[in-house]
N, C-alpha and C positions, 0 to 999 in steps of 0.2 A: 483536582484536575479541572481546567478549564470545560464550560460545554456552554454549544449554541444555543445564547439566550434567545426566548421569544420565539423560536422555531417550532413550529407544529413539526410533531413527529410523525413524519409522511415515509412512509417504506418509498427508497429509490432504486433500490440494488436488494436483490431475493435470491437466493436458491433454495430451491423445495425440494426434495430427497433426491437430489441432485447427482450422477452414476457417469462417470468419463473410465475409460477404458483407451489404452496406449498399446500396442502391440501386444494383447491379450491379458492385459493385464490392469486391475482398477485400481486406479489412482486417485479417484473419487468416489466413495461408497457412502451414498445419499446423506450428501451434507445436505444442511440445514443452514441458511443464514440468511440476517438481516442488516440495512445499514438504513438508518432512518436520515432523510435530511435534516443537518444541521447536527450531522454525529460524524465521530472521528474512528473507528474501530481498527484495530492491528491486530493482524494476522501474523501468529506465531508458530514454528513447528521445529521439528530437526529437518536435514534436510530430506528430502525424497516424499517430505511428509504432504505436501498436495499443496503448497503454497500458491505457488504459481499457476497452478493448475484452475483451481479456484477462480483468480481473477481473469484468465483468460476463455474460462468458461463463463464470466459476464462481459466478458468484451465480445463473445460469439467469437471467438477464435478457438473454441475444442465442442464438435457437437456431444451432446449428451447421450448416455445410451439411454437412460431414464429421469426423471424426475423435468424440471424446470429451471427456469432462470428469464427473471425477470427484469425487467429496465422501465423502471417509471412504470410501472404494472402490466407492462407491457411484456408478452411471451417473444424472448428473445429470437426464438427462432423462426416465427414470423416476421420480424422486419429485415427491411434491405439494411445496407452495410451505412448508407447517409442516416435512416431513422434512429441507429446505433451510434454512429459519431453523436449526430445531434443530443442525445439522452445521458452518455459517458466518456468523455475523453480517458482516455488508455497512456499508462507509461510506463513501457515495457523495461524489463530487467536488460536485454542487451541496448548498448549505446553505440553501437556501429552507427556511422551516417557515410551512405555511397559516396555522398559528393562534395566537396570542397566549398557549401555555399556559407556565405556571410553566418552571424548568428540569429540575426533579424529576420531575414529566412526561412531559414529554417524553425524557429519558431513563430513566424506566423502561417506554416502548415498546418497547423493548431488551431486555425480558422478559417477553412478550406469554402466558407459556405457565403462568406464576406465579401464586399468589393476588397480589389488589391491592396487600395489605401486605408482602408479600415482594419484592415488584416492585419497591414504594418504598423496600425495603431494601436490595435489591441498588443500584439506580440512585442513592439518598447511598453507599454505599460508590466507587462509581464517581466519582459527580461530584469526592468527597477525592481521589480516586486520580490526578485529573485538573488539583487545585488549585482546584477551581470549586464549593466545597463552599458557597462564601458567596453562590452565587447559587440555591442550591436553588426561591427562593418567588419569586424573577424572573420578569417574563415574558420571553418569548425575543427578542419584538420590540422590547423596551426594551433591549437588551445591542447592544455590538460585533460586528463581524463574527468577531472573535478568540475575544470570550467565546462567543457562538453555537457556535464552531467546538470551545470544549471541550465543552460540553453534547450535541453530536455523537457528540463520540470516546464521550464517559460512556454515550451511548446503545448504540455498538456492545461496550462493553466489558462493559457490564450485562447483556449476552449470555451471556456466559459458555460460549463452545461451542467446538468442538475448533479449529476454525482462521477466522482475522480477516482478511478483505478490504477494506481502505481505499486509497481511490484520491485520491493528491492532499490529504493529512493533512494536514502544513505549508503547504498554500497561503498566501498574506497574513498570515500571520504574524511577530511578530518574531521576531528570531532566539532570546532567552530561552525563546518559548513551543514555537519547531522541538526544540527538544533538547527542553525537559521531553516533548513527544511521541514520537520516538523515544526518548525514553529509559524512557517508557511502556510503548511496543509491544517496547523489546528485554526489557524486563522479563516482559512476558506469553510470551513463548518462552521465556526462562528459565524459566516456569512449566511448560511442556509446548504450550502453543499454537503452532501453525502462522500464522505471520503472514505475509501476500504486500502491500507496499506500494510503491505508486507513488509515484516522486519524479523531479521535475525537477534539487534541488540533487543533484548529484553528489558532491558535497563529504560531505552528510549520509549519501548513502547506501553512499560509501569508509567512512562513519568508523564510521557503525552497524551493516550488512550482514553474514551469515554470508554469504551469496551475493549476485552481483547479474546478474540477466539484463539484456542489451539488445536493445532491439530497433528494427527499423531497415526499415520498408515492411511490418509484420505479420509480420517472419522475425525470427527468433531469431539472431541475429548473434552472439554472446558468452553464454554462462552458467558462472559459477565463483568465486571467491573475488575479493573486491575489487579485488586489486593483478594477477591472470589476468584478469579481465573488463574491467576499464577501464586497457588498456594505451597508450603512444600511439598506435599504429596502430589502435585502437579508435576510441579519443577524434578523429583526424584523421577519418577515412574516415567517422564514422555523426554526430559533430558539428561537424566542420571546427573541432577545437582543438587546438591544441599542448596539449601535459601531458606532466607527470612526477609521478614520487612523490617524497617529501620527508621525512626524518626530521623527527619532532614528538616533543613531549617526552613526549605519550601513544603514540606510534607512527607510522608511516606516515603520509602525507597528501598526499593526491591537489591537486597544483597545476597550475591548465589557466588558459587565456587566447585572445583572437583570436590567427590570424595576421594579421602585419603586413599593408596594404593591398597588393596586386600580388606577395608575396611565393611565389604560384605554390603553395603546400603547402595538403592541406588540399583534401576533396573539398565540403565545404560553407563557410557561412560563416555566423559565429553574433555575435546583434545584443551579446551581453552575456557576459562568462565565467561558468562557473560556481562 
């Protein structure tokens, strides 16, 4: 796996026994985590399992009951919501957009802190970066669920801030457009960014991941290098899969599947491999 050459490993993104709580009930039960600049890490779980949760508690969008969360070392819950932009651009798992604007636009919201024209300069360098450079004078509600979903990324990336929180990036996507997005985001760590992203393919986040945390009831079950985090007693116990790893002609690669029906193995059981 790729990792950001030459990068000092600067912690950008923290949570310290970190305790979020939904309608009486914890969803976060004092994670632990780190994303150093100039690192890629994917966040793995079933569902319910705190994913989102997580990133939205470093975006300051879920206060904590206990523990911390950090931005640039900084205690989240001290800064206003600009010293936050400023630190982590956010890219949330829904793709609703209220309003019918161009895609150019729309992602240079993404640079809220810029003159007008710089905004829109940063946000076409973005949308190229994205592949979506031909939809600049689109509107967003005339596009795909697909194309919408790069105009998105363009918008977090047009940010340009020390570390990138996207949750659920590849969703519905095909598979051509999952890789050119991680292939994106490992790009921006190669840069010096701090990227934390949520993924359901496993498959994506063995192949692209410096790290991959899982997690498993809001606890941090596994965090380490892709072939140490999703072992098969990992893969058994947090998703009910058999797995191995596999030589590939790029490297390693993570092969999982059901267990067979009645076959006894396997703390869970999952509708589809990954």
């Amino acid at each position: 796996m790729a990792r950001g050459a030459g990068v000092a490993a600067v912690s950008a993104l923290e949570l310290s026994a970190a305790t979020v709580a939904l309608g009486g009930r914890r969803v976060l039960d004092g994670v632990d985590l780190t994303v150093a600049a100039g690192e890629l890490v994917a966040l793995v779980g079933p569902n319910g399992a705190g994913k989102s949760s997580v990133i939205r508690a470093l975006a300051g969008l879920l206060p904590l009951c206990a523990g911390r969360a950090l931005l640039d070392g900084a205690d989240g819950a001290g800064l206003s919501g600009r010293a936050r932009a400023e630190r982590a651009a956010y890219l949330p798992q829904e793709r609703r957009i209220a309003w019918n604007l161009p895609a150019i636009e729309v992602a240079a919201l993404g640079a809220p802190f810029l003159s007008t024209a710089d905004a829109l300069e940063r946000a076409r360098a973005a949308l190229d970066e994205v592949e979506a450079g031909h939809l600049a004078d689109r509107g967003v509600a005339e596009m795909s669920g697909g194309e919408r979903a790069r105009v998105l990324l363009a918008r977090a990336l047009a940010a340009d801030t020390r570390a990138l929180l996207a949750d659920e990036p590849t969703a519905g996507l095909d598979p051509e457009a999952q890789l050119m997005v991680l292939d994106r985001l490992r790009a921006r760590a190669a840069a010096g960014q701090a990227v934390l992203v949520s993924l359901h393919d496993l498959a994506l986040a063995a192949r692209h991941a410096d790290r991959v945390v899982v997690l498993d009831g809001g606890r941090v079950v596994a965090d380490a290098a892709p072939m140490a985090a999703l072992t098969p007693e990992v893969m058994a116990r947090t998703f009910g899969l058999s797995a191995r790893w596999v030589e590939g002609p790029d490297g390693p690669l993570l092969s999982s599947g059901r267990y067979s029906e009645g076959s006894g193995s396997g703390a869970r059981r999952a509708s589809s491999p990954a």
